[in-house]
C-alpha positions as CSV (number, residue, x, y, z in Angstrom):
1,X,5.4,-39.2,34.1
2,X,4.2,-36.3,32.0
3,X,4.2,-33.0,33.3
4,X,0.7,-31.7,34.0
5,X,-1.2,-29.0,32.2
6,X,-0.4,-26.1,34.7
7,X,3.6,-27.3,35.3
8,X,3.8,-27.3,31.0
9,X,1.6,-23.9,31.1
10,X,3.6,-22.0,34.4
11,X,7.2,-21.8,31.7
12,X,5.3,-20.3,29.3
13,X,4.2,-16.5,28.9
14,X,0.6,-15.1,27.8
15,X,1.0,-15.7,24.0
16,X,-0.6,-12.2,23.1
17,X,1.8,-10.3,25.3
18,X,4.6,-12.3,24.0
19,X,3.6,-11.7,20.4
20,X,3.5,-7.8,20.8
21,X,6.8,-7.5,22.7
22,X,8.3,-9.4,19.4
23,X,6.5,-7.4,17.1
24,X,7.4,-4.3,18.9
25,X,11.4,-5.0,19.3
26,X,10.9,-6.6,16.1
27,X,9.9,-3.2,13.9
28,X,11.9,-0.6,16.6
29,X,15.2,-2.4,15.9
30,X,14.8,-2.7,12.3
31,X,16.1,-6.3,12.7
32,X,15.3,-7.5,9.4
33,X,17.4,-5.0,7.8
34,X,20.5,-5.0,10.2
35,X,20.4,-9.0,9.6
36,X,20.6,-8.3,5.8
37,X,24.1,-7.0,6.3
38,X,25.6,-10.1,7.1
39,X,27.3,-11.4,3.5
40,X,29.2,-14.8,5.0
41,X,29.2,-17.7,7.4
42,X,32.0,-19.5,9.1
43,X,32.7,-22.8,7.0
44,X,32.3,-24.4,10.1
45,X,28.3,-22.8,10.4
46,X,27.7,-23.3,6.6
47,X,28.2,-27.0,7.3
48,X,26.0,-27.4,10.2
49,X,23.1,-25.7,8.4
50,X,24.0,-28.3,5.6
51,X,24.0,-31.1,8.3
52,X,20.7,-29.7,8.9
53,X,19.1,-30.6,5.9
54,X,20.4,-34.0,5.2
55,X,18.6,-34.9,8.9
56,X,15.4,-33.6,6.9
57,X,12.8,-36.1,6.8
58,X,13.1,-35.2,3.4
59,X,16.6,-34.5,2.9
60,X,17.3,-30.9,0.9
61,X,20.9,-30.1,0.2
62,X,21.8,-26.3,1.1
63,X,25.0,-24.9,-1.5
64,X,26.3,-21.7,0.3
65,X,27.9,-19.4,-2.9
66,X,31.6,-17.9,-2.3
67,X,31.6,-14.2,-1.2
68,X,27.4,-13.8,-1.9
69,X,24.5,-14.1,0.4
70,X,23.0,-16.1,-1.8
71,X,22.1,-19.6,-1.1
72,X,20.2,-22.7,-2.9
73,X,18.2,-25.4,-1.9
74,X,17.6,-28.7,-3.5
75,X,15.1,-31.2,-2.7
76,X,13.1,-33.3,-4.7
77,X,14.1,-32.1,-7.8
78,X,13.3,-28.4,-6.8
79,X,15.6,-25.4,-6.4
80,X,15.1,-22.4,-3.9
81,X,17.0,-19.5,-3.8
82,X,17.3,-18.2,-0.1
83,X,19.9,-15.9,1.7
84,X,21.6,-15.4,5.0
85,X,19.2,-12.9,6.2
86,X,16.3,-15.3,6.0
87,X,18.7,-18.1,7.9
88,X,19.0,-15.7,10.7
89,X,15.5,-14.3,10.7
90,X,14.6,-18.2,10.9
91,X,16.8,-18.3,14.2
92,X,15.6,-15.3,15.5
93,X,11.9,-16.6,15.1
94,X,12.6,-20.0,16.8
95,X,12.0,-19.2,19.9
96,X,8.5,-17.6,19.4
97,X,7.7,-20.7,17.2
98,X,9.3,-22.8,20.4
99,X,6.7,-21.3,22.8
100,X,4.1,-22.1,20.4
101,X,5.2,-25.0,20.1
102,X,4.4,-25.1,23.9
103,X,1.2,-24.7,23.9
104,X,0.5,-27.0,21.4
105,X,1.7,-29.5,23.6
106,X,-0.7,-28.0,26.5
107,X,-3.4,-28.8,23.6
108,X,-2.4,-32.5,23.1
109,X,-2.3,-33.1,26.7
110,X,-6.0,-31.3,26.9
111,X,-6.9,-34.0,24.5
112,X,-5.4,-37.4,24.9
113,X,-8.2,-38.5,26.1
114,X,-10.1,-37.4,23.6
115,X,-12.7,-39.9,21.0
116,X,-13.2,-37.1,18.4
117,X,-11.2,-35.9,15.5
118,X,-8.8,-33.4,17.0
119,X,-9.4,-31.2,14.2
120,X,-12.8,-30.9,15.0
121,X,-12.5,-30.3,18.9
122,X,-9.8,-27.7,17.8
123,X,-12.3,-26.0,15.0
124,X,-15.1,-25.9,17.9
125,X,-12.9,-24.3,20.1
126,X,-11.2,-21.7,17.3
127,X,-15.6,-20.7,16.8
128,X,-15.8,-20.7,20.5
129,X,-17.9,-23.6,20.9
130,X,-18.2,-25.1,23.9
131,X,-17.0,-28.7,23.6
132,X,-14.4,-31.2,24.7
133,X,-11.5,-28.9,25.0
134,X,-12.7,-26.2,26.5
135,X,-14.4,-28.3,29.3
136,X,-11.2,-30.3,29.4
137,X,-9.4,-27.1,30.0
138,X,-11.7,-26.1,32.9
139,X,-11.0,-29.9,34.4
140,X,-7.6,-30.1,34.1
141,X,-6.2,-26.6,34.3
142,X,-6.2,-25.5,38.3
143,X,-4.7,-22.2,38.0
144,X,-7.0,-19.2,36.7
145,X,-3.8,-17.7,34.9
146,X,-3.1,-20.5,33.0
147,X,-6.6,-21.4,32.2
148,X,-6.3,-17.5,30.8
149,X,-3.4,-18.5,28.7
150,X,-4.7,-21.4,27.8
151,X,-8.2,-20.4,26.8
152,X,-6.8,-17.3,25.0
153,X,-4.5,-19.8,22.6
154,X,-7.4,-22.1,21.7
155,X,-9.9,-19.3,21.2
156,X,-8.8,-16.1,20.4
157,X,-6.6,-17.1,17.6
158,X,-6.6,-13.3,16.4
159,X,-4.8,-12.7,19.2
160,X,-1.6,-14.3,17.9
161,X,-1.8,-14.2,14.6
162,X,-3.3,-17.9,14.1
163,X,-4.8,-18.9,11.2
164,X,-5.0,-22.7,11.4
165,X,-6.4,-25.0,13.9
166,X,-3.7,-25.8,16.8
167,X,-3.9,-29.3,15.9
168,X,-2.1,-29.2,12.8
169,X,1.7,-29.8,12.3
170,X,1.9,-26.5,10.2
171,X,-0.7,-24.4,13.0
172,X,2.4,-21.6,13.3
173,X,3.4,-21.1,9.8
174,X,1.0,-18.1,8.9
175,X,1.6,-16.4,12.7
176,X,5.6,-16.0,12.2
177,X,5.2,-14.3,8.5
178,X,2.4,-11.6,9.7
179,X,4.5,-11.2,13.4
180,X,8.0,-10.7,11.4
181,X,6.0,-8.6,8.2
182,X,7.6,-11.1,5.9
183,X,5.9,-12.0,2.6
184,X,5.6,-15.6,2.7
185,X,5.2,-16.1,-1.0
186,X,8.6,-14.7,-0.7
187,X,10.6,-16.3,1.3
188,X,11.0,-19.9,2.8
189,X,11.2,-19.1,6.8
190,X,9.4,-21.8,7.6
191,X,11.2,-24.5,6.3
192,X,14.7,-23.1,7.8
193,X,13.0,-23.3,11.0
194,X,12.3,-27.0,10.5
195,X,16.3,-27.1,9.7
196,X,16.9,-26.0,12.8
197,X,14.3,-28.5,15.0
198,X,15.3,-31.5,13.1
199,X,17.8,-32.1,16.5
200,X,14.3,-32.1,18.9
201,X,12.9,-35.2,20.1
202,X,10.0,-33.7,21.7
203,X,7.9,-30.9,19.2
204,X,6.6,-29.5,22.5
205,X,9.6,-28.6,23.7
206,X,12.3,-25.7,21.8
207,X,15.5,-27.6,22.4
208,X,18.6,-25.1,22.8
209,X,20.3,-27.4,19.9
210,X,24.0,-26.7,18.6
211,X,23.1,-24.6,15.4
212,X,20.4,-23.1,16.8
213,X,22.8,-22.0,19.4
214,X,25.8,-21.2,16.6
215,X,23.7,-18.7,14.6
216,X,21.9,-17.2,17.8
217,X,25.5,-15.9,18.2
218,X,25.6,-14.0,14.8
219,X,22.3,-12.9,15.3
220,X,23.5,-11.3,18.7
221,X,26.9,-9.9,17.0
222,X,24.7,-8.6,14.1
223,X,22.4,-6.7,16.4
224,X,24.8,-5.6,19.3
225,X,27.0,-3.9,16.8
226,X,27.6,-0.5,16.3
227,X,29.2,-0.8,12.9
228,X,28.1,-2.9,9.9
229,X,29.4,-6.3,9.6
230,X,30.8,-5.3,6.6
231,X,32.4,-2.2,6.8
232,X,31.8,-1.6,2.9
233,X,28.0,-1.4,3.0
234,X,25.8,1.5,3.3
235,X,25.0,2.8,7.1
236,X,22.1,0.6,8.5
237,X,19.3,3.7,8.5
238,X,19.6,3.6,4.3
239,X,17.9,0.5,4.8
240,X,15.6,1.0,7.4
241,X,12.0,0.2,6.4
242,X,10.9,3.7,5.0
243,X,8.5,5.3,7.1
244,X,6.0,8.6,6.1
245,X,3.4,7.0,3.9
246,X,0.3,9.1,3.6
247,X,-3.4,9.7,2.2
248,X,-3.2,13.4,0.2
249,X,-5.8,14.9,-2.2
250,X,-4.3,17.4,-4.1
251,X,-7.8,20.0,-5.2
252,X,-8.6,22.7,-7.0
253,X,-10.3,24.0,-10.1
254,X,-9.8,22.5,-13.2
255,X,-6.2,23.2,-15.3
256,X,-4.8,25.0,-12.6
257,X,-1.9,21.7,-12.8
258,X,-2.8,19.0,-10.4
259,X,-1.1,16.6,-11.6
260,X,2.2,18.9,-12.1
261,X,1.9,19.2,-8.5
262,X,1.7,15.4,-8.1
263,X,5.2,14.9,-9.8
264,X,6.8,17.2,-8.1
265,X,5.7,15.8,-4.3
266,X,6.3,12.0,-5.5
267,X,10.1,13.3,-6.3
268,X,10.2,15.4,-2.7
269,X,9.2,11.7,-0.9
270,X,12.0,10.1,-2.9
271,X,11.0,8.8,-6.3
272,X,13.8,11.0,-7.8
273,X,13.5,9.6,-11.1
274,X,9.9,9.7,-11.9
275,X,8.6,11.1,-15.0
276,X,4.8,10.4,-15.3
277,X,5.8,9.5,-19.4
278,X,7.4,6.9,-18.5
279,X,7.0,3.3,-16.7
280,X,8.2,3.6,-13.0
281,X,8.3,0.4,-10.6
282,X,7.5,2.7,-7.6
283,X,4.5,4.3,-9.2
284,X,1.0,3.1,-9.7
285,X,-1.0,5.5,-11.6
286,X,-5.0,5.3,-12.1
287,X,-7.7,7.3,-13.7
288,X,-11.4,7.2,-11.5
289,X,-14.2,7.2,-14.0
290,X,-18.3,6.7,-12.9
291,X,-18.1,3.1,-14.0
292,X,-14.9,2.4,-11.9
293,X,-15.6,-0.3,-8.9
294,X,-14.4,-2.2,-6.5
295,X,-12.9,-4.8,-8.5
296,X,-11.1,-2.7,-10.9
297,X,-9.6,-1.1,-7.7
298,X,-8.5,-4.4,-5.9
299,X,-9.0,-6.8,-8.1
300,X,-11.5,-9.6,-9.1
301,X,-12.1,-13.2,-10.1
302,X,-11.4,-14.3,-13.7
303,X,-12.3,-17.6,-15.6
304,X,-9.4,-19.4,-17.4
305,X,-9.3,-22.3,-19.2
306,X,-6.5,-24.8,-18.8
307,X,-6.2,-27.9,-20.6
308,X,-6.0,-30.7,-17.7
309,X,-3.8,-34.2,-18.5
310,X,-6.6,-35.9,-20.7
311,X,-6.5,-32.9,-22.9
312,X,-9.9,-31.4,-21.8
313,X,-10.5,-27.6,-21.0
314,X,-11.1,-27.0,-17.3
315,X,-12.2,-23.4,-16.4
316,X,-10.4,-22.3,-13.1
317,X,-11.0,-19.0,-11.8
318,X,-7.8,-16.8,-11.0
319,X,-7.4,-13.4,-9.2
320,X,-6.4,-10.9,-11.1
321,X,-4.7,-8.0,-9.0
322,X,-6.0,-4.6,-9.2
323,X,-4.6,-1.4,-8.8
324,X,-4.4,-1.0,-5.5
325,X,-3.0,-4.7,-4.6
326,X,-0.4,-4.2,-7.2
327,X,0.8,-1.0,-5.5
328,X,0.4,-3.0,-1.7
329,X,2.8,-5.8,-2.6
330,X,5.2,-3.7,-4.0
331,X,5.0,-1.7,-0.9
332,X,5.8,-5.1,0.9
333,X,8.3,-6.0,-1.5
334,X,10.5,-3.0,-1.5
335,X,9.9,-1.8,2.4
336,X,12.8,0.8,2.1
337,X,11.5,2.7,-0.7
338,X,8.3,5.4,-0.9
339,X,5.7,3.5,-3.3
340,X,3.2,6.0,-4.5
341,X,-0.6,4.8,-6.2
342,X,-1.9,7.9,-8.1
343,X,-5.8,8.0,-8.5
344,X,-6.6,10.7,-10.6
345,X,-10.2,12.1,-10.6
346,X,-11.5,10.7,-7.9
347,X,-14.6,12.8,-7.5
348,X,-15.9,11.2,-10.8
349,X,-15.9,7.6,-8.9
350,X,-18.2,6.4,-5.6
351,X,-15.1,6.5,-4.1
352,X,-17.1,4.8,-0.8
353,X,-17.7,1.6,-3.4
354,X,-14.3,1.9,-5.2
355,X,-12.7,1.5,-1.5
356,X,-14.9,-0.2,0.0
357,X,-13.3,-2.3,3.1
358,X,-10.0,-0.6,2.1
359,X,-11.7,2.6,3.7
360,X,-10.7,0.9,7.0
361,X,-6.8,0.8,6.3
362,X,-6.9,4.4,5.8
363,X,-6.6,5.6,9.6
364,X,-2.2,5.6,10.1
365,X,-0.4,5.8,13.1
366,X,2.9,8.4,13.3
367,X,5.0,6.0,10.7
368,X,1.7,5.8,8.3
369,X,0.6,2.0,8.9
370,X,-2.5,1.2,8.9
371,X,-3.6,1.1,12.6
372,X,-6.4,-1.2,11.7
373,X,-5.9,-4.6,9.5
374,X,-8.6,-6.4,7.9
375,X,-9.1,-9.7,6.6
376,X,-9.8,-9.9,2.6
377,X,-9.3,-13.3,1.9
378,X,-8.6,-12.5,-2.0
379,X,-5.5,-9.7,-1.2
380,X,-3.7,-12.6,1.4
381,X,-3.9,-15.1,-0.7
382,X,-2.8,-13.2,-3.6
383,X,0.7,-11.5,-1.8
384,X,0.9,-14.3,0.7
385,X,-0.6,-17.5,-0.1
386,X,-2.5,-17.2,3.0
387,X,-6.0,-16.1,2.7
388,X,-6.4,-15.5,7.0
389,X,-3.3,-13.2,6.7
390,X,-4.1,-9.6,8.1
391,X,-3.9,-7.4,5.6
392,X,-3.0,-3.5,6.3
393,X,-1.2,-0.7,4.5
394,X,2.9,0.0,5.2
395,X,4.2,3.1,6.3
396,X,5.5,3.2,2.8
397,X,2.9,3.0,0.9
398,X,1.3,6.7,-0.3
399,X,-1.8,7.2,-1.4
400,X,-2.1,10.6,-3.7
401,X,-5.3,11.5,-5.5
402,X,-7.0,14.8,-7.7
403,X,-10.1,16.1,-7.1
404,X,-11.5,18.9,-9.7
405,X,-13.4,21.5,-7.3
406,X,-15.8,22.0,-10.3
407,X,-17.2,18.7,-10.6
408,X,-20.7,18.5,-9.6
409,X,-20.4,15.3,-8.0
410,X,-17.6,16.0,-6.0
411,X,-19.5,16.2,-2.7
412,X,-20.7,12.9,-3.0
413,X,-17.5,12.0,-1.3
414,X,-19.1,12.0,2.4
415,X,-16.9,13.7,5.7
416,X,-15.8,10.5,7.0
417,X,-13.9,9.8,3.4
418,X,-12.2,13.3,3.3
419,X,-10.9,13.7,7.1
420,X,-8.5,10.3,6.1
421,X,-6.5,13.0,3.8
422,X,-4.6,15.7,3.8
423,X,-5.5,18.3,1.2
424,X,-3.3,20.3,-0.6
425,X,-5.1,23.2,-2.4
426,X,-4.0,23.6,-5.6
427,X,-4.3,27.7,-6.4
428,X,-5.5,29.5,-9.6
429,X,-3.0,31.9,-8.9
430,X,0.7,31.9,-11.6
431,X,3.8,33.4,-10.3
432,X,6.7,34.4,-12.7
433,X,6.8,32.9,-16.3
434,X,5.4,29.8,-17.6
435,X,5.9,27.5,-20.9
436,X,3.1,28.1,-23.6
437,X,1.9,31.2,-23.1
438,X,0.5,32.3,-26.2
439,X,-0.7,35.9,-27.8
440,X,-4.5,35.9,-28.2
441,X,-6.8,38.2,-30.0
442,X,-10.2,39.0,-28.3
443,X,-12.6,40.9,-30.1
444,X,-13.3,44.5,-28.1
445,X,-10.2,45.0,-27.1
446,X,-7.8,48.2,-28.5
447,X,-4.6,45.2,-28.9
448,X,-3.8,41.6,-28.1
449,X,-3.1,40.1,-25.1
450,X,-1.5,37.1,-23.7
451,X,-3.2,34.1,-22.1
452,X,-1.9,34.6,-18.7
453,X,-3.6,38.0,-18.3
454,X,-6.7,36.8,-19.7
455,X,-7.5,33.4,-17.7
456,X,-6.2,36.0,-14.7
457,X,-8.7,39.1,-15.3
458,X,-11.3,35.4,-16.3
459,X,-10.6,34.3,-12.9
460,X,-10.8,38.1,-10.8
461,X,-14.0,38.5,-12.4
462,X,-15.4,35.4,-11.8
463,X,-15.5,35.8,-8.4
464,X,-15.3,39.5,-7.2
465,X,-18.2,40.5,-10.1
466,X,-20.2,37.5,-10.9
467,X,-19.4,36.7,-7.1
468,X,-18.9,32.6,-7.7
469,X,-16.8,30.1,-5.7
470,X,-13.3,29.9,-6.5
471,X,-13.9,26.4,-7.7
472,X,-15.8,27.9,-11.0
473,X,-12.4,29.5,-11.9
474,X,-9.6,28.2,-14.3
475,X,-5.9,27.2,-14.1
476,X,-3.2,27.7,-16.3
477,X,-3.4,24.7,-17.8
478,X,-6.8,24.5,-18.2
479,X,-6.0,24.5,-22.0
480,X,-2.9,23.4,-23.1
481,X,-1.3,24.8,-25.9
482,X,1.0,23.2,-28.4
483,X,5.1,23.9,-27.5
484,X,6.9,26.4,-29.9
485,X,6.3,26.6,-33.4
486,X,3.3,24.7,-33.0
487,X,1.6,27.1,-31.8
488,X,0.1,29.5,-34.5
489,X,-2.7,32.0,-34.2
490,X,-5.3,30.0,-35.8
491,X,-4.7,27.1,-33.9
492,X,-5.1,29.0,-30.4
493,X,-8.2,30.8,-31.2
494,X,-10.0,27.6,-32.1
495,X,-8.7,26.1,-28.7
496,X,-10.1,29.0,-26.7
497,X,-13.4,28.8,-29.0
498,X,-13.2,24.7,-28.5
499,X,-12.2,24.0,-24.9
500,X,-13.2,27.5,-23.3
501,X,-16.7,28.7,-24.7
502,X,-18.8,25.9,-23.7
503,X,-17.0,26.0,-20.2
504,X,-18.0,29.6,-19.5
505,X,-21.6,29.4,-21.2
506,X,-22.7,26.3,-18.7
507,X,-20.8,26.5,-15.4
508,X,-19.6,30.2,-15.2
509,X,-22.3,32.3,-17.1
510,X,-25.3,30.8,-15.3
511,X,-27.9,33.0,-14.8
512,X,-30.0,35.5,-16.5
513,X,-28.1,38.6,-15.0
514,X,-24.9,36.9,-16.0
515,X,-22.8,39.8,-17.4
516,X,-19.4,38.0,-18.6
517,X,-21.0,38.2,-22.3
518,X,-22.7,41.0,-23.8
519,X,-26.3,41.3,-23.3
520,X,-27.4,40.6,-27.0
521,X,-26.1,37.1,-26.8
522,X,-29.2,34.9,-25.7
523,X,-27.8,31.0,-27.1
524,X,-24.5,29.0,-26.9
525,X,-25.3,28.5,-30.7
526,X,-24.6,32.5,-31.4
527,X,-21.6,33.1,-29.0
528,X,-19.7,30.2,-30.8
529,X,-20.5,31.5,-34.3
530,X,-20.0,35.1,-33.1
531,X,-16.0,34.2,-31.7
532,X,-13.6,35.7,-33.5
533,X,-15.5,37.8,-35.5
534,X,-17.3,40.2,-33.1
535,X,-17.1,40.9,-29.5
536,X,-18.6,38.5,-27.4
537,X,-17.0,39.5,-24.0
538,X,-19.0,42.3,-22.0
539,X,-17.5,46.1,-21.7
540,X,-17.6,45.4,-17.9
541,X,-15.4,42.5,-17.9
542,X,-13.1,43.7,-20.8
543,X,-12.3,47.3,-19.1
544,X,-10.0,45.0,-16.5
545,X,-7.3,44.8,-19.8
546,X,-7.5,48.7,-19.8
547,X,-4.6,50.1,-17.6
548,X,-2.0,47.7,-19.3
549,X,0.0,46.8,-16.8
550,X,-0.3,43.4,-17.3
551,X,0.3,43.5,-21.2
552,X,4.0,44.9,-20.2
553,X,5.5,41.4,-20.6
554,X,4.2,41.4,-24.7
555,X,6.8,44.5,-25.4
């Protein structure tokens, strides 16, 4: 006699709760990475994994290599490379997939008796549709706790991570990659849990089999430890998943070196090695631009023609990754190491539309995951061949972009945008020496200067005389000279004539009673062909170069 729906429901817990506790212990203990450090197997373990799948409906053969972690799997003429680590995960996972398992067979119970297609009972349920299982469970299920359970399971399937209807085979693939934050695409979990049911005779029931028992007992050794298994490897908190990952804006007017600042905080957060010259797989670097969307961003739909067996094109249409998905698997990927997407400029984009339902992944908890997840059917699929996968940002994952203060379209970016980042101010202000710092000439004045004191006494003028925001000043680097030799006295008076001029004359010098340039000068067209060869620069703003102080450094 089969047990009824209660007796089957009373041994097992509220999925939900279950599913958090796991996910909790799960990320706390750093399991995944403390699993990693196991490099061998018993012979004796190797050949009941092996054992495993030759019972396979489809038999695979499993070849442990000598001294690695590495393993391969043949079946069907196919090879898959595995390792230990995923073996153990597998058994570590078995029991959640067990209680699953569970309440599947609470579900076929529910519907023995039903005339329908199963998969479309289970679909009206998953929509919460009132139909032939949910009355069945209000028939047959007695207890209002396990009609809870029960009802919870078959119609909340966000609730544990469900993604399929319950009465498929393959229902609890998706929910054991997004509760252990394994890419599937990656890795073969699901099929090394299969090895280990292929000794249960009942698939609503998780049978305490031999090997499942075996390797239980290396997971146990491996987590009770207090030393590596191998006392050769790296301490355990090297590996632990990297934690930290934030949204930062780095602002200020424009040349006052940004992006300078950039490199130097992507090397504080661990990217030693970066140089922005050069290709680095850590760092995603992007430029914002008024025609950049949404699909540059994350990525987008593109026809491709493939020539099918009769020799005929077929279009297909295949996602193409943006930016940010690029930078969000590699996060994924390589969990123990800071992974940094650069957006330069972004007061020049909609950044609202570039984001778009991203903008939700951009609240963090303490570690700097997301504490939301959304679904994007086109990022799930891509990373893990799941489109109902949650998708959310790491703790690893950083998010760094430049805003120039002077843009006029810079408060386009609306309050709700900018409270999701930390800003780091970016100052006008050079202490000590820098690189290229050439001698310029300026017509009015008794003897050259330098271009430090000049952007300076531009900058203290700027504000305390013509009284304008600080964001109408420029940086050091708002033009950059050529290194060394390069730099000549021709070729820096037609850069400040070039690149500085026309800045002044539209954002700086902007209204009538401007006095940054003597009075006479009424045009753009008569302070550019004046430069150089008269004074253009008022007596009020050139009698900050008179006390000399600053031209010390020239002597």
């Amino acid at each position: 006699m089969s047990e009824t729906c209660d007796e089957l429901l009373d041994k097992l817990p509220k999925i939900s709760e279950y599913r958090k506790t796991v996910m909790e212990a799960f990320n706390n203990e750093h399991i995944i990475e403390r699993l990693g450090n196991v490099k061998t197997f018993t012979p004796e373990l190797q050949a009941e994994w092996q054992t495993a799948g030759n019972n396979l409906k489809h038999p695979e053969t499993m070849i442990f290599y000598k001294g690695t972690s590495n393993i391969l799997i043949k079946t069907n003429g196919s090879y898959v490379f595995t390792s230990l680590s995923a073996l153990l995960l597998a058994c570590y996972a078995y029991k959640y997939v067990g209680i699953l398992w569970g309440y599947q067979s609470v579900v076929k119970e529910l519907l023995k008796d039903c005339d329908s297609e199963t998969d479309v009972v289970a679909k009206e349920a998953r929509d919460k549709k009132t139909g032939f299982l949910v009355d069945s469970i209000h028939n047959k299920v007695h207890d209002p706790k396990n009609a809870d359970k029960i009802l919870e399971f078959t119609t909340e399937y966000s609730t544990w991570g469900g993604a399929k209807t319950v009465d498929r085979n393959d229902f609890w693939v998706s929910t054991v990659y997004s509760t252990f934050n394994v890419v599937q695409s990656r890795s073969d979990i699901h099929t090394l849990i299969r090895y280990i049911a292929t000794a249960e005779t009942d698939s609503g029931k998780l049978v305490d089999n031999k090997l499942y028992r075996d390797t239980y007992k290396v997971v146990e050794e491996t987590l009770n430890s207090n030393s590596d298994v191998d006392d050769n490897l790296p301490e355990v908190s090297a590996a632990e998943t990297r934690t930290g990952g934030e949204n930062v804006i780095f602002y200020g007017a424009p040349g006052t070196g940004k992006s300078y600042g950039i490199t130097d905080y992507v090397k504080e957060i661990g990217v030693e090695d970066y140089d922005p010259q050069d290709d680095n797989d850590l760092v995603f670097r992007t430029t914002l631009h008024p025609e950049y969307e949404y699909s540059d961003f994350v990525g987008q739909l593109q026809p491709t023609v493939k020539e099918n067996s009769s020799g005929k094109d077929d279009i297909t249409y295949d996602f193409k990754p943006g930016v940010f998905t690029e930078a969000l698997q590699r996060a994924y990927e390589r969990y123990s190491d800071p992974v940094v997407l650069i957006l330069e400029e972004m007061s020049r984009a909609n950044v609202a539309g570039v984001f778009g339902d991203i903008f939700q992944l951009l609240d963090r908890d303490s570690n700097g995951r997301s504490e939301y997840s959304i679904n994007n059917d086109l990022i799930a699929d891509h990373i893990w061949k799941d489109p109902e996968h949650k998708v959310y940002i790491p703790s690893n994952l950083y998010i760094v972009g430049t805003v120039n203060t002077s843009d006029q379209n810079v408060f386009a970016m609306d309050t709700a945008f900018k409270r999701r980042f930390s800003w780091k101010y970016t100052p006008t202000v050079v202490t000590g020496n820098f690189e290229n710092n050439p001698i310029i000439e300026i017509k009015g004045l008794d003897k050259p200067t330098d271009w430090k004191t000049f952007f300076t006494n531009l900058d203290d003028y700027i504000v305390n005389e013509l009284e304008l925001t600080e964001d109408k000043q420029i940086g050091a680097y708002f033009i950059k000279f050529p290194d060394g030799n390069d730099t000549t006295q021709d070729v820096v008076q037609k850069l400040l004539r070039d690149k500085l001029l026309h800045y002044l004359w539209q954002d700086v010098a902007i209204n009538p009673q401007q006095t940054l340039f003597k009075p006479n000068i009424h045009s753009f067209s008569a302070l550019y062909s004046k430069f150089n060869k008269e004074q253009i620069f008022s007596n009020d703003f050139l009698k900050l170069f008179e006390n000399g102080d600053d031209n010390d450094q020239m002597e």
